[in-house]
N, C-alpha and C positions, 0 to 999 in steps of 0.2 A: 801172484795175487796180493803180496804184504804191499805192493806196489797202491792197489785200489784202496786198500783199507787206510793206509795211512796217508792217502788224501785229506787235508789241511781245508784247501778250500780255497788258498790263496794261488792253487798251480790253475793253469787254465784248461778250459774247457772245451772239449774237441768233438766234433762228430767226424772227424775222419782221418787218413793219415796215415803214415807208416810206422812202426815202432818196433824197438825189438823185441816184443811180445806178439809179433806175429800174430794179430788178430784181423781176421777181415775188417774194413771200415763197412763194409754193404753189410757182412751180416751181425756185425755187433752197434748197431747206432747207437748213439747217448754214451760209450762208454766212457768213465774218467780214467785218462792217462797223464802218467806225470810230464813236465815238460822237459825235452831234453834241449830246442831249443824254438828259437821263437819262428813259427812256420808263416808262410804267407796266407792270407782269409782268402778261402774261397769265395766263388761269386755267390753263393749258398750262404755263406756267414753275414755280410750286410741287415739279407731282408730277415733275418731271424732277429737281430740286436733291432733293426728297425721296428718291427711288431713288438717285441719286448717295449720298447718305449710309447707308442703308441697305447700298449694294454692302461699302463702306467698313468696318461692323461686321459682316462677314460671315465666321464662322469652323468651322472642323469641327463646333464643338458644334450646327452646325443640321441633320446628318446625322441621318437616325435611326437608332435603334441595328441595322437590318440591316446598313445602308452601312457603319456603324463595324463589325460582328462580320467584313466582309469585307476590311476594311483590317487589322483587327487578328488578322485567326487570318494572314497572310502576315507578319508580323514574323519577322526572319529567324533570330534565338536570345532562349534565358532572357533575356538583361539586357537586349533591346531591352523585351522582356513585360515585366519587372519594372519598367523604367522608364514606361513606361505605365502602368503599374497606382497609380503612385503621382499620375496626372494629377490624380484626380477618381473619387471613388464611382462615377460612372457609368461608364467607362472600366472601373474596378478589378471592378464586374460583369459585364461584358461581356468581359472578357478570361475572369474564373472560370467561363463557361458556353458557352466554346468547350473542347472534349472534344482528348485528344491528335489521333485519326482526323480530326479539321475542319481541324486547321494543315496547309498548303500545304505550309511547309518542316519537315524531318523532326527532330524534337527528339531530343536524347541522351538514353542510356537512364538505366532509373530503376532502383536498386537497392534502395531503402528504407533508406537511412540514419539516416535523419535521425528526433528525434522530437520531437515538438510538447505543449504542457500548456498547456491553459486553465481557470481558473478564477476564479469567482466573476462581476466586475462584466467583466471582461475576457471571457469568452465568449458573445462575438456571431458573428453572420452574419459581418459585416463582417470580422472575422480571421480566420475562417475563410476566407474566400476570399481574403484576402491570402497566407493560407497553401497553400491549394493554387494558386495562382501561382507564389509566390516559391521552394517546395518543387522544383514540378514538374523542373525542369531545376539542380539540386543537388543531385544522388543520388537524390531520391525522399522521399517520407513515408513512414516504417516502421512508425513509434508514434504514436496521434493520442491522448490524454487530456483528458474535457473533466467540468469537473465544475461543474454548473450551481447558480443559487441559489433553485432551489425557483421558484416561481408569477414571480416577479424575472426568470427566465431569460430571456435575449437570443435564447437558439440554437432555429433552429425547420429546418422540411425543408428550407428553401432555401440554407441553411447546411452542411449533408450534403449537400447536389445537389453544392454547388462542390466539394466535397470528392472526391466520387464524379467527378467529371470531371475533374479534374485531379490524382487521387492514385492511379494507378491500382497503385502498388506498394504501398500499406497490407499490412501485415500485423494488427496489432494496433489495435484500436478499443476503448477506453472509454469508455461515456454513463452520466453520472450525474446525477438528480435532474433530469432534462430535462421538463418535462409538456408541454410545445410540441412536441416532437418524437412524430410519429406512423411509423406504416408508410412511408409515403409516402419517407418522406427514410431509411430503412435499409434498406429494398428497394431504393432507388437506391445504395446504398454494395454492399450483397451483389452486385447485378448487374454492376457496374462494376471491382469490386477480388477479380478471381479466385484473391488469390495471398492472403490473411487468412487467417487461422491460430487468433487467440485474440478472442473479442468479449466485453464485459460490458456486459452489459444491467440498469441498478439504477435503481428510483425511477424510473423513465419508464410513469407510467399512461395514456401514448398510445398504446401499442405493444398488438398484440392479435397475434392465433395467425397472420395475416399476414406479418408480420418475420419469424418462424421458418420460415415455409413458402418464402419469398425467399431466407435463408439458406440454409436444407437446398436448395436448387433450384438455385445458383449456388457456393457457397461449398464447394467438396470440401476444399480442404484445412484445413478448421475443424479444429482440433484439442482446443481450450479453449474451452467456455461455461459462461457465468454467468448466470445471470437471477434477481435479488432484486427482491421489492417492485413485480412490474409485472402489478397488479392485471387487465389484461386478458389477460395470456398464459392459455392454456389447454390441454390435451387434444389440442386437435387441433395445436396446433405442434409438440409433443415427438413425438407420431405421426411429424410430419415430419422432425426433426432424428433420429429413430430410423431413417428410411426410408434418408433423401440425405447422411446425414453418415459416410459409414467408416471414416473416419482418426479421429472425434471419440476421444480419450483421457481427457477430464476434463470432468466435467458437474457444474454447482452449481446445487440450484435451491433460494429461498429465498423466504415468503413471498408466495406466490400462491396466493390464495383459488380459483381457479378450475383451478388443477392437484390430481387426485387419484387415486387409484390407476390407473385405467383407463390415464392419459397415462404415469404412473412406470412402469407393472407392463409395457405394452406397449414403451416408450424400455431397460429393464434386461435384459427378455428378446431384443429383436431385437442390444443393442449389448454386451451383458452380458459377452462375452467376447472384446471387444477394450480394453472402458474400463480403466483403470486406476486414476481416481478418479472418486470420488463421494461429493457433498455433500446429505444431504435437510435441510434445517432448515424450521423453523414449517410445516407441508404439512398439508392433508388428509388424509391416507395410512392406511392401518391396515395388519393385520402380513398381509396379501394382498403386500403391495408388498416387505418384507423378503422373505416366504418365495419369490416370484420371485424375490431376488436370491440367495435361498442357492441354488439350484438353479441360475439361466442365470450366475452371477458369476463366470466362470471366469478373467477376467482381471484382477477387480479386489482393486487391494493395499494402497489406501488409503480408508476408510468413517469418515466421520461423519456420525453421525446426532442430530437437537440438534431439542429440543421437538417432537418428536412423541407428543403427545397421545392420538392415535387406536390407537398400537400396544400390543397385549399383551402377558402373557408368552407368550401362543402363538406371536405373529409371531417374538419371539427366537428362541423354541426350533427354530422348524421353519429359521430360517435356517442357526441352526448344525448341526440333526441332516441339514441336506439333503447337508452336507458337498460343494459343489460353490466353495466359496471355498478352495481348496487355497493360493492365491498373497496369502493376507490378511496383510499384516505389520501396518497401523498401523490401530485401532478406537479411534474416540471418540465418546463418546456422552454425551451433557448433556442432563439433565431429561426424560428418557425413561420415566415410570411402568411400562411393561412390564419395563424392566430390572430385573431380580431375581436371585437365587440359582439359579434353576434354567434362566434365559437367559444367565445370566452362564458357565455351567459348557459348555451345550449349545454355547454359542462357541466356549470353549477344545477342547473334544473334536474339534468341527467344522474346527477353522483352526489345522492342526497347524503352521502356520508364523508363528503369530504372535507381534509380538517389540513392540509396543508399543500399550500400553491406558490408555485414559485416560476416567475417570467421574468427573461432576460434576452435583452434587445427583440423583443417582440413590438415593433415599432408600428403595428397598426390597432390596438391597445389605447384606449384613451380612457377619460374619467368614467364615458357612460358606461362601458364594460364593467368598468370596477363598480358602480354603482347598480347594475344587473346582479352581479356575483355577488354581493354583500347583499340581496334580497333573498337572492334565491338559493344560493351555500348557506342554511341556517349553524351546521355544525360547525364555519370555519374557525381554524384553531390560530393561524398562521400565514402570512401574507407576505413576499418577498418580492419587490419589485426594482428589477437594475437596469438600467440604458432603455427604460421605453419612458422615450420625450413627449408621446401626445396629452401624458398622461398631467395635468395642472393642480393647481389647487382644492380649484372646484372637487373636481375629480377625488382628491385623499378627503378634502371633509366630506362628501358626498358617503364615501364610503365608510366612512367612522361614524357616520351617522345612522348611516342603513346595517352595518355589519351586527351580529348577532349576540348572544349576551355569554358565548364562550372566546371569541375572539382576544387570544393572551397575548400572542405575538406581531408585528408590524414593522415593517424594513424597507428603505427605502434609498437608494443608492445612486448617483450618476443621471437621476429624474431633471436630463434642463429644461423641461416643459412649469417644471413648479415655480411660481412665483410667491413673495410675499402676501401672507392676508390682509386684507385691508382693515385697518383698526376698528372700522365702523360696522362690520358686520356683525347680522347678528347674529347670537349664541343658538344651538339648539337647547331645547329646552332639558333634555336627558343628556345625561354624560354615559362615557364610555368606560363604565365601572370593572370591567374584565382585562381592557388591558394591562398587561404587567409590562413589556419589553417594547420600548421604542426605540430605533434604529434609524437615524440620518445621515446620511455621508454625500460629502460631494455635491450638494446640490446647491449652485452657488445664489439661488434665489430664493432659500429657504433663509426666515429673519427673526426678527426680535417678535415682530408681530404673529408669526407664527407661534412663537414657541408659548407668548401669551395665550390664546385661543387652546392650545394644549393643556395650558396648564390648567386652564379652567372648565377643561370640558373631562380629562384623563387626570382621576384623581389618586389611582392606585397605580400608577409605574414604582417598580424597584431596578430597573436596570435603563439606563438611558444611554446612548451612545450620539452623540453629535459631534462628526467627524468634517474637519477638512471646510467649515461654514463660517467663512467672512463676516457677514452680513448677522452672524451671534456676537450679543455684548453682555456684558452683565444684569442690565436691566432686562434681557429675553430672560437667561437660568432664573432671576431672580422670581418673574412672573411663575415660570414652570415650578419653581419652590414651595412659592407660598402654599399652594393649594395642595400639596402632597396629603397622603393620610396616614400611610403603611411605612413608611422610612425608605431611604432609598439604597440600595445592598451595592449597586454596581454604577458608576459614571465613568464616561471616556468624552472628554472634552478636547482629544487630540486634535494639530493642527487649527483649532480657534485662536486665532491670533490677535482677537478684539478682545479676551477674558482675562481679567487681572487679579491679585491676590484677592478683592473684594467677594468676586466668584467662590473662592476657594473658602474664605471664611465662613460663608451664607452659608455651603453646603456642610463642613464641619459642625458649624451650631446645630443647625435645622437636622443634621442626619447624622451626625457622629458616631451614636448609639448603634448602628445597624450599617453603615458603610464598609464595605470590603475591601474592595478595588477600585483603587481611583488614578485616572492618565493622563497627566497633564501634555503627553511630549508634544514638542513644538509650540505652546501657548509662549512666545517672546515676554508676557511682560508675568511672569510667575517669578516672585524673589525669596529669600530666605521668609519672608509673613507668612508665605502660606503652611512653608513645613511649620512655622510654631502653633499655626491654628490648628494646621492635624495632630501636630503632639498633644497639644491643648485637650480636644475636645472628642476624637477618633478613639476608641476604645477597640473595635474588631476593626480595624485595619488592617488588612495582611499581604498586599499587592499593591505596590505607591510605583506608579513611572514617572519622575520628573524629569526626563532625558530633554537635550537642548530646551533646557529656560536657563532666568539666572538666576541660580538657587547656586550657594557656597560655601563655605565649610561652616558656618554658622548655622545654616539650613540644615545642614548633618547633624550639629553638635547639638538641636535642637528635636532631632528626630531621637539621638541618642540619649537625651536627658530626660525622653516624656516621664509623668509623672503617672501615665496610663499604662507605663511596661508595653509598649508597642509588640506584636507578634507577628513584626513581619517576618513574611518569608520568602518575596521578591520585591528589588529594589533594582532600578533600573536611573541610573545618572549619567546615561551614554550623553556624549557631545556637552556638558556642563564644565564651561572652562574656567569656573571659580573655584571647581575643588579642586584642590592641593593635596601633598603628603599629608597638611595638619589633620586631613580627616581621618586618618588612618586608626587613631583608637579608640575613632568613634563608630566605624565601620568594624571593627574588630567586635564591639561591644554589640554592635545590630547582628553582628556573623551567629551571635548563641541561636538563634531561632532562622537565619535566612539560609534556604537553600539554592535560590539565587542570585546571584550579583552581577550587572554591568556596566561599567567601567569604562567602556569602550570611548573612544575619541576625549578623553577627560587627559587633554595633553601636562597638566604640571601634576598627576600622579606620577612620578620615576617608577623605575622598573625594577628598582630596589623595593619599591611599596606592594610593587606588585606579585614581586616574590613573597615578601611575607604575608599576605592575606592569603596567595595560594598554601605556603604554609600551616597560618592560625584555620584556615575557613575551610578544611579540607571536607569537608560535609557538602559544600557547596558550591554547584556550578558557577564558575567565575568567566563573564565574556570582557577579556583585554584586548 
C-alpha cells in the first residue's frame, strides 16, 4: 500500500496491467500503480486521452441555438444584451429574434426616441438586428430609414423580422428601393409595432396588396402613407387601407400600374372626409376618380395631381362644379392634359377657399383661364405658373388686374407665350396693392416694357426675382424702382446680362435701408462700382452673390472697408477671375460674421490661401 500513497503524480496512470501487487485489473479499475516499466496503450487508452481533450475544447458555442435563445432572453438588462450581441453573428441573431414578451426579466420601457438611417452598402440584415438590440432598451426606435441599392440590396424579411421584434415603439418606417423585401417581413413590422403612424413604401416591387391589407389590419394609428413605384400594390390594398385606416390624414400614391380608379375612387369616397392630403401622380385614373373627390373631398386641403394622363376636361369640371372641396387651399397640378380653361375656372368657382395654385406644363391653360380664376378664387394668395406657353401677356395683366386684394404671391417661369407690353397701353386704373413677391425667370420675351407697366401698377413688392431676361436693361429695373413704397428686402437679377453697375447703384440708394439679399451671378458687366455702392449705402445686407462678374480685389477691399460694418454672412465670388491672394485679409476680415463662402473657380486664389481661410474661417462653410 506505501506503493499508492506515495504516488507523486508524475508516475503514470493505469487502468490495467500486471504488477507485482497482484491486483486484478477487471476488479480494481482506476487504480494508481507505480511504474516499473513503460507498457504498450491499449486500444482502450486512445479514446480515453481522446475524450479528455475533447472535454477540454468544450464551450457554449456547442449549444444549439434553443439552449442559447433560453440563456439568452434571462439576461438581466440592455447592456448585459448588448454585450452579447457583440459576441458573434450568431449570438447577435439569436438575441434579435427573442420578442420583448420571451425575456424573463422585464425590460424598461420604450418611447421611441431614437432614429436610425441606412443606406446604400450599409443596409444589411446584420445592422438591422444590431439595431433593434441595441435600440431596444435606449428609449426605443422612433424613426427607422432604410434606403436600399437597387438588385445590390442586403435588406430582405429577416431583416424586418429583427426589427419587428425588438422595435416594438417604431413609429415611422421608410423602405426604399428594397426588391428583396416582400409582404412577409412588413406584415411582421404592421403586426408587431402597433404605435406607427407614418410608412413609405417606394421601389419595393415585392410588396403586393398583402402589406396593405396587414397594415390596414394592425396599424390604426397610420396616419401618413406613401406608396411610389411598387408595381404589385393594387386595388384591393387601398380597398383595405380605405376600410381599417381612420386616423389616415395623408395618402400618396405614385406610379403603380395596377392601381386604378376602382382602388382611388373606392379609398377617396370611404376616407374622403377625414384625409387632408392627397397625392395622385403617374396613375391609371381617369376623371371618374377626380369627380369622386369633388363630391366625398370634404376634408381635403391640400391636392396634387401630376401626370395624369387618363383625366379630361370632364373630370376637372365635375370636381370643381361638385363643389364638395369647400376646405381646398393648396392645388397643383403638373402635366395634366385635361387641365384647361374651363377646368381651370370650374376649380376656382368650386374651392372658394383656395389660396394657392400651382400649373406646370399644363399646356392647354391660356390667359382666359387665368383671367376666370382671378374672378372667381377671391381668396387667392399665390400663383405659380411654369412651361404653360398659351398663357401671353394679355393673359398675366388680365389677371393682375382681376385677381383679388389678398393675392401676395406671383411666379412665373419658362412662359414662351409672353411677349413684351406695348408701351402704348393703357394703365388700369387700380394697382395691385397686395402683392409683395414677383418671380420671372426665363421668359425670353418678357422686357424693359414690361417691367415699366409693373412698376407702375405693383407698388409694394419686397422680393423681386428676374432671372435668366435678356431683353431686361437698366432703364426696365429703373422704371420698376421708382414707384416702389415699402423698400425692397430681396432682388435676384441673376443671368441679366443687359444690367450694369447703374442697376446696382439705383437699388442701393433707393433700398439700402431694408435690402438683404442681393444676386448678381452671371450679370457680365457688374465691376468693383457696384460693391462700393453696396458698401456705400446697404446697411442690412447679409447675402451678396457676385459670382462670375468682374468684380476684383478692389470690389472685396471695398466690401471689407464699408463704413456701414457690413453683416454679411453669405458671400458667394464663384467664377470671379480678378480676385487674387491680395484678397485674402480682406476676406478674413468679412469671415468675423460669414458663415458662408465661395470661392470656387476664382483660379489666382492658391491653395496656400485656401488653407488659411479654412484655418482663420473655421465657423464657416467654405466651397473651393
Amino acid at each position: 500500500m506505501s506503493g499508492i500513497f506515495s504516488f507523486s503524480g508524475d508516475d503514470e496512470f493505469f487502468t490495467g496491467g500486471s504488477s507485482s501487487m497482484h491486483l486484478s485489473p477487471g476488479s480494481c479499475p482506476g487504480v494508481y500503480l507505480p511504474a516499473r516499466k513503460r507498457l504498450r496503450v491499449a486500444a482502450a487508452a486512445p479514446s480515453f486521452y481522446s475524450a479528455f481533450e475533447q472535454h477540454k475544447q468544450t464551450s457554449i458555442q456547442v449549444l444549439p441555438d434553443e439552449c442559447l435563445f433560453e440563456i439568452l432572453r434571462r439576461l438581466p438588462s440592455g447592456q448585459e444584451r448588448s454585450a452579447c450581441a457583440c459576441v458573434s453573428k450568431r449570438w447577435l441573431n439569436v438575441l434579435s429574434s427573442i420578442t420583448r414578451d420571451e425575456c424573463v426579466q422585464e425590460l424598461e420601457g420604450e418611447e421611441g426616441f431614437l432614429s436610425r438611417s441606412l443606406e446604400g452598402k450599409k443596409a444589411t440584415d446584420l445592422r438591422l438586428a444590431a439595431i433593434s438590440v441595441g435600440t431596444s432598451t435606449r428609449g426605443g426606435l422612433g424613426k427607422l430609414q432604410i434606403r436600399g441599392s437597387g438588385f445590390e440590396s442586403k435588406v430582405t424579411d429577416a431583416g424586418l423580422g429583427a426589427v419587428a421584434r425588438g422595435c416594438k415603439s417604431l413609429k415611422v418606417l421608410s423602405l426604399w428601393n428594397l426588391p428583396a423585401v416582400s409582404d412577409v417581413g412588413v406584415s411582421e413590422i404592421a403586426r408587431s409595432c402597433p404605435m406607427i403612424e407614418r410608412i413609405d413604401l417606394s421601389r419595393c416591387p415585392g410588396l403586393t396588396d398583402k402589406a396593405l391589407v396587414a397594415i390596414a389590419e394592425s396599424c390604426e394609428n397610420l396616419s401618413d402613407l406613401t406608396i411610389d413605384s411598387c408595381s404589385g400594390v393594387g386595388n384591393e390594398g387601398l380597398r383595405a387601407v380605405a376600410r381599417g385606416c381612420a386616423n389616415l390624414r395623408s395618402i400618396s400614391i405614385r406610379s403603380c400600374p395596377r392601381v386604378g380608379d376602382q382602388g382611388v375612387s373606392f379609398l377617396l369616397a370611404q376616407a374622403g372626409s377625414y384625409l387632408t392630403k392627397v397625392k395622385l401622380q403617374m396613375l391609371n385614373v381617369t376623371g371618374l376618380s377626380l369627380a369622386v373627390l369633388g363630391h366625398y373631398g370634404a376634408g381635403v386641403t391640400d391636392l396634387v395631381l401630376h401626370g395624369l394622363q387618363g383625366v379630361n376636361e370632364k373630370g376637372f369640371w365635375v370636381m370643381g362644379n361638385a363643389k364638395g372641396m369647400k376646405k381646398l387651399k393648396s392645388l397643383s397640378v403638373t402635366s395634366c392634359r385635361g387641365m384647361t380653361d374651363v377646368g381651370l375656372e370650374a376649380v376656382g368657382n368650386g374651392c372658394s377657399d383656395l389660396k394657392h395654385v400651382s400649373l406646370n406644363k399644363c399646356l392647354l391653360v391660356s390667359g382666359k383661364g387665368l383671367v376666370a380664376l382671378a374672378k372667381s378664387a377671391s381668396s387667392l394668395e399665390c400663383l405659380k405658373l411654369e412651361e404653360c406657353h398659351r398663357i401671353n401677356q394679355f393673359g398675366f395683366l388680365g389677371f393682375l388686374m382681376n385677381c383679388g386684394s389678398k393675392l401676395k404671391s406671383f411666379s412665373l417661369a419658362n412662359c414662351l407665350g409672353i411677349q413684351d407690353f406695348n408701351s402704348e397701353a393703357p394703365l388700369p386704373s387700380t394697382g395691385c396693392s397686395s402683392l409683395r413677391s414677383l418671380s420671372i425667370r426665363c421668359c425670353p420675351g418678357f422686357g424693359d416694357a414690361s417691367l415699366s407697366f409693373l412698376g407702375k401698377f405693383c407698388h409694394q413688392l419686397q422680393d423681386v426675382e428676374l432671372c435668366g431676361l435678356n431683353g431686361v436693361t437698366d432703364a426696365g429695373v429703373f422704371e420698376l424702382l421708382q414707384s416702389n413704397n415699402v423698400g425692397l428686402v430681396k432682388v435676384n437679377l441673376s443671368g441679366c446680362v443687359n444690367v450694369s453697375d447703374n442697376t446696382v447703384s439705383a437699388i442701393s440708394a433707393c433700398h439700402g435701408r431694408t435690402l438683404e439679399s442681393l444676386n448678381l451671378d452671371g450679370c457680365k458687366n457688374i465691376t468693383d462700382a457696384s460693391l462700393v455702392a453696396v458698401a456705400k449705402n446697404c446697411y442690412s445686407v447679409n447675402d451678396l452673390d457676385i459670382s462670375n462678374t468682374l468684380v476684383s480685389d478692389q470690389g472685396v477691399k471695398a466690401l471689407a472697408s464699408s463704413p456701414n460694418h457690413l453683416n454679411l454672412q453669405v458671400l458667394s465670388v464663384g467664377g470671379c477671375s480678378a480676385i487674387t491672394d491680395k484678397s485674402k485679409a480682406c476676406i478674413q476680415k468679412l469671415g468675423r460674421t460669414l458663415l458662408g463662402l465661395n470661392i470656387q473657380r476664382c483660379g489666382r486664389i492658391s491653395s496656400s490661401t485656401v488653407d488659411s481661410l479654412l484655418e482663420h474661417l473655421w465657423r464657416c462653410d467654405i466651397l473651393y
